[in-house]
C-alpha positions in Angstrom: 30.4 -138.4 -54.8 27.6 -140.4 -56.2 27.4 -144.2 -55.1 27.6 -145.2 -58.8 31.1 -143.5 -59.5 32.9 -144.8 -55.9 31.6 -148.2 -57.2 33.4 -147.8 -60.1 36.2 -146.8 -58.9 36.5 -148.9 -56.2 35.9 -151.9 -58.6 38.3 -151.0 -61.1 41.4 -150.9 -58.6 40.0 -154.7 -57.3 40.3 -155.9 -61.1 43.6 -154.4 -61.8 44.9 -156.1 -58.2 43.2 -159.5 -59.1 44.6 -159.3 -62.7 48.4 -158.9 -61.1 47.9 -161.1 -58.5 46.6 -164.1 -61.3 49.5 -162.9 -63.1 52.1 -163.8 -60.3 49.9 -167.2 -59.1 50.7 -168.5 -62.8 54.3 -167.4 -63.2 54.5 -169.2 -60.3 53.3 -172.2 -61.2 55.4 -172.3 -64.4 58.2 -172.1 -62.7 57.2 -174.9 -60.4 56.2 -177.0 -63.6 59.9 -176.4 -65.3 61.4 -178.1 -62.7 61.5 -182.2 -61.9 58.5 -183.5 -60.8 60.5 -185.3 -57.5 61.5 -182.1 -56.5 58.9 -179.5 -57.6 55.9 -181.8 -56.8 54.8 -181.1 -60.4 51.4 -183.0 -59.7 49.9 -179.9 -57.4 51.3 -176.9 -58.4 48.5 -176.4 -61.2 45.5 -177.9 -58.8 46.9 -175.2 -56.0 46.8 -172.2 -58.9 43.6 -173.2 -59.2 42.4 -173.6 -55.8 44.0 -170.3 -54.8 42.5 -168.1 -57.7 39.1 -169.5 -56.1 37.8 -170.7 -58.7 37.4 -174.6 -58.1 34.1 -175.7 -59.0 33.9 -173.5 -62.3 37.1 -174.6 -63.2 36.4 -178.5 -63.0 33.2 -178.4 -64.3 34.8 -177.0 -67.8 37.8 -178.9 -68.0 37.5 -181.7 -65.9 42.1 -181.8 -65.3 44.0 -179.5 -64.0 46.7 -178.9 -66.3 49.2 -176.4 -67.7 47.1 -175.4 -70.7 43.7 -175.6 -69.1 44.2 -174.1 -66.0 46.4 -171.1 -67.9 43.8 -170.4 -70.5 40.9 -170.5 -67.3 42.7 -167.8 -65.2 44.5 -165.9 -68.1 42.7 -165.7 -70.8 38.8 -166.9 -70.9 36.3 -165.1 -70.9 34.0 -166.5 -69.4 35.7 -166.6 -66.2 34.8 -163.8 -64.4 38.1 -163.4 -62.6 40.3 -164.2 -65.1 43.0 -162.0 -66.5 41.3 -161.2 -69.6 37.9 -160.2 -67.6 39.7 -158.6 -65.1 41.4 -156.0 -67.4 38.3 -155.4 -69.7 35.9 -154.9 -66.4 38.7 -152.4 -65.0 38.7 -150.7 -68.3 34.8 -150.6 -68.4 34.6 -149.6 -64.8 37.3 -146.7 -65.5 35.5 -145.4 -68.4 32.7 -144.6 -66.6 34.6 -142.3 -64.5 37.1 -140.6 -66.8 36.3 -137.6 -65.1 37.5 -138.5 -61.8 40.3 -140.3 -62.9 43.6 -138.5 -64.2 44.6 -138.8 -67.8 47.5 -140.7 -67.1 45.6 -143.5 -64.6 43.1 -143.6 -67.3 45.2 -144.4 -70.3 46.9 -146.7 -68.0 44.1 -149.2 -67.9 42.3 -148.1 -71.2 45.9 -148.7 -73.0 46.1 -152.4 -71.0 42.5 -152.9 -72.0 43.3 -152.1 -75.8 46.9 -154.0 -75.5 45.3 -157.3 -74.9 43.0 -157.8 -77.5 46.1 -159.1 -79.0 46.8 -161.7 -76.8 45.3 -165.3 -77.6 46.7 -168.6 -75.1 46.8 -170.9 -78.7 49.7 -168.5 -80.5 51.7 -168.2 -77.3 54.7 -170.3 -76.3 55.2 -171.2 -72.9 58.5 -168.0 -73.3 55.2 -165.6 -74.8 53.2 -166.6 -71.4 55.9 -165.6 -69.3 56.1 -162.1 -71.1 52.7 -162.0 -71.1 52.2 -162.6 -67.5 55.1 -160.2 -67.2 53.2 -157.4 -68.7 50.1 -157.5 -67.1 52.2 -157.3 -63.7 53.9 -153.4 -65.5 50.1 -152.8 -66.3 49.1 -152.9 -62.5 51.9 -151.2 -61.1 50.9 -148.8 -64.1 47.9 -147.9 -62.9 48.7 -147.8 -59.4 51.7 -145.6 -59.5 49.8 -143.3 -61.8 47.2 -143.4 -59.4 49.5 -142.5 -56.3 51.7 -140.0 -58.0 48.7 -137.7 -60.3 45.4 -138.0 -58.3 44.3 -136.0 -55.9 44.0 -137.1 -52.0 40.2 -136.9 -52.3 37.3 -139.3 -51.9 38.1 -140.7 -55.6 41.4 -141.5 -54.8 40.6 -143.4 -50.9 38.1 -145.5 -53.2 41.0 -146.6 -55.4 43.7 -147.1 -52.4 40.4 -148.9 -51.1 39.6 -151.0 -53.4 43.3 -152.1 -54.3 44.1 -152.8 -50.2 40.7 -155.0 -49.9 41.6 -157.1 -52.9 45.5 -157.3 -52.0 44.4 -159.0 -48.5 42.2 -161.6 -49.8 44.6 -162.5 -52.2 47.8 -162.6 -49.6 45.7 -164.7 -47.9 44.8 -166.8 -49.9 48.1 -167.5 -51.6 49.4 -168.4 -47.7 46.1 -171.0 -47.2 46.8 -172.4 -50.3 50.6 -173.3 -49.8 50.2 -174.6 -46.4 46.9 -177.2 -46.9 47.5 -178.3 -50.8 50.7 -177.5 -52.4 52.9 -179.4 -49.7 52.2 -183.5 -50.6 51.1 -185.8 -47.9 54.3 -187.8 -48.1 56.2 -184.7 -47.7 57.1 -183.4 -44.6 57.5 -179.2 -42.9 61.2 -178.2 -43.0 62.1 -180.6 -45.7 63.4 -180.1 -49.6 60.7 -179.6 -51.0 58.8 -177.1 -48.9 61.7 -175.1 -48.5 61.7 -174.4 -52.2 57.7 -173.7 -52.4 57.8 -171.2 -49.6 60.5 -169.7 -51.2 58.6 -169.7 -54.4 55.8 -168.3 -52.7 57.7 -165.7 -51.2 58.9 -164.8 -54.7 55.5 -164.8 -56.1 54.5 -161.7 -53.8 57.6 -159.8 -54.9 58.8 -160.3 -51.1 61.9 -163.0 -50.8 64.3 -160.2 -50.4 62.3 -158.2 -48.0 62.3 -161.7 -46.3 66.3 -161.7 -46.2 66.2 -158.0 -45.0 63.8 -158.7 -42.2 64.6 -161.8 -40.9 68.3 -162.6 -41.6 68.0 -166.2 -41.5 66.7 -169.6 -43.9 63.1 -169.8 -45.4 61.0 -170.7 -42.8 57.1 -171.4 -42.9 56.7 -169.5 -39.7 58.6 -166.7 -40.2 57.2 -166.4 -44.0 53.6 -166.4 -42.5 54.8 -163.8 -40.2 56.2 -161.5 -42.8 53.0 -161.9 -45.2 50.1 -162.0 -42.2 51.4 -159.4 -38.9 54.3 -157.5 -40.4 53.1 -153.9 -41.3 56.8 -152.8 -43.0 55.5 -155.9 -46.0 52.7 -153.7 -48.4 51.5 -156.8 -49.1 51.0 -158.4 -45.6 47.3 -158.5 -44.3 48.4 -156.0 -41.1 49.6 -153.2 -44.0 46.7 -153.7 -46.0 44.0 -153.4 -43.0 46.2 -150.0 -41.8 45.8 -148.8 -45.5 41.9 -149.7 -45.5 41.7 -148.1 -42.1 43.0 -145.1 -43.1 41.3 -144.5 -45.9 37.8 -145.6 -44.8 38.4 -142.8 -42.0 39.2 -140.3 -44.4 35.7 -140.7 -46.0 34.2 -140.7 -42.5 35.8 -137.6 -41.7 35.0 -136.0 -45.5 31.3 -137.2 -45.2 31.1 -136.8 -41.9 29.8 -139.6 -40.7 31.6 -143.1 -39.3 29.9 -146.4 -40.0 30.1 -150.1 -40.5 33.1 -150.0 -42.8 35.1 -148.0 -40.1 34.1 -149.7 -36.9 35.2 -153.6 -38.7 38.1 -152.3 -40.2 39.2 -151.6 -37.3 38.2 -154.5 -35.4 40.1 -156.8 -37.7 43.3 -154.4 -37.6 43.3 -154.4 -34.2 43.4 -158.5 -34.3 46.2 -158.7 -36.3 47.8 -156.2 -34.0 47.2 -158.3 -31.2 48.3 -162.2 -32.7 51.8 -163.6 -32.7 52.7 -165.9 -35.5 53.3 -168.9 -32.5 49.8 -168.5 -31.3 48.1 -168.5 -35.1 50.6 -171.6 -35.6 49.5 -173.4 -32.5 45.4 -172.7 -33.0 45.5 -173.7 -36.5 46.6 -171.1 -39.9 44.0 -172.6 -41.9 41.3 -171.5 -39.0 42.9 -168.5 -38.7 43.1 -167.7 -42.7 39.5 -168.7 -42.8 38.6 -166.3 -40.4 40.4 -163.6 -41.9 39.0 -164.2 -45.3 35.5 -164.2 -43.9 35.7 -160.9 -42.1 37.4 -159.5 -45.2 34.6 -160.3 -47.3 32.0 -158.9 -44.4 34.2 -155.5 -45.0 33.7 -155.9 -48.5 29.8 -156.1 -47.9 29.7 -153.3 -45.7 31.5 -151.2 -48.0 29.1 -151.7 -50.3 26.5 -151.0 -48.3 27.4 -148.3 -46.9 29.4 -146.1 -49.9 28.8 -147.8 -53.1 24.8 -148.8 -53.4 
């Protein structure tokens, strides 16, 4: 396969995962916002959307506040944000397109249809009910694509690029959703284990489509531990960062094994699986999750340079 389509490919599965992910990080917040500012700590929950979409700097350099309507039209709908909804949707469709061929007709008109779809879509004619049906479609738009993508492609290189793509992506973002809640959305005055955080982690676990695999799994109360534990070192969770590194891992061996040749990608994908294989939620608690997070996030954008260098330039 030429470097230019896997690029493509692989790109176009990121987009699609960042343009769900963006969705859930602002349905979120919403839902945080409806509720009484003593008990939803209404003045953080935009500021964390913000900070966990990455996008800081950008963001305050443009609109100076962080509120409902400026940090929803930044991660929804302009385009001039690179990540934003919007941008995310029309670069998967433009990235797709150039690889209709290796694509099947229903993954394609799965993100050419989304792409088309949301031209009508403008932040000043919705109401805050439209948003939420908004943000609710772009989440049916990525499970779309990715179970068209599962159930009609074939298991060849154009497919492991897609699963590729989509698993990279999905880790940064759990990550960064778990950082986020346990440095910035909690206020100072407000302590672990109290109201308050009870009903963010929950909100958080809800946000990653994963408070009743939570109640399955653990049996017990929200608890920060146990919810880091579920979304960082349990495998059975898709969106955890352990499943995500064995899906990356198995899919960067495939195309070592089809090209015959291991490299880079293989050898640190590996490494970093075999770290989360080897921590316990007490001893990431005890060193530090914010040290931990970092680290992660640093070695999973290493993978996503080596990647790059090695399949997609």
């Amino acid at each position: 396969m030429l470097s230019r389509t896997a690029d493509n490919l692989y790109w176009a599965a990121r987009y699609m995962e960042r343009a769900d992910y963006l969705a859930r990080l602002l349905e979120t917040a919403l839902r945080s916002a409806s509720l009484p500012a003593s008990y939803a700590g209404a003045s953080t929950e935009w500021e964390s959307a913000v900070a966990s979409a990455g996008a800081t700097e950008l963001f305050y350099e443009r609109y100076g506040d962080a509120t409902e309507e400026t940090v929803c039209d930044w991660l929804a709908f302009n385009p001039d944000n690179p990540s934003s909804i919007r941008s995310c949707i029309g670069r998967a469709r433009t990235n797709a397109k150039a690889v209709r061929t290796a694509l099947t007709a229903e993954t394609w008109e799965a993100v050419n249809d989304a792409g088309l779809q949301l031209a009508q879509y403008r932040q000043s004619a919705l109401s805050r009910e439209d948003l939420t049906r908004f943000l609710d479609w772009v989440k049916s738009v990525a499970l779309a694509f990715d179970g068209s993508a599962r159930r009609t492609m074939l298991r060849n290189d154009a497919f492991w690029f897609v699963r590729l793509g989509g698993a990279v992506e999905r880790a940064d973002n759990t990550a960064r959703i778990l950082d986020v809640k346990y440095h910035i959305l909690l206020p100072e005055h407000e302590h672990v284990g109290g109201t308050l955080d009870y009903f963010q982690w929950t909100t958080m676990l809800r946000e990653v489509s994963a408070n009743t695999a939570y109640r399955w799994v653990y049996r017990t109360s929200v608890k920060p531990w146990l919810v880091a534990d579920l979304l960082m070192l349990n495998r059975q969770m898709p969106r955890s960062l352990a499943s995500c590194y064995e899906v990356i891992v198995r899919h960067t061996d495939l195309l070592a094994e089809a090209y015959g040749r291991r490299g880079p990608s293989q050898r640190h994908a590996r490494a970093v699986l075999a770290r989360l294989n080897g921590a316990r939620i007490e001893d990431v608690f005890q060193s530090g999750l914010h040290e931990f997070i970092t680290a992660f996030l640093a070695d999973n954008a290493k993978l996503g340079a080596v990647i790059a260098e090695q399949y997609l330039l």
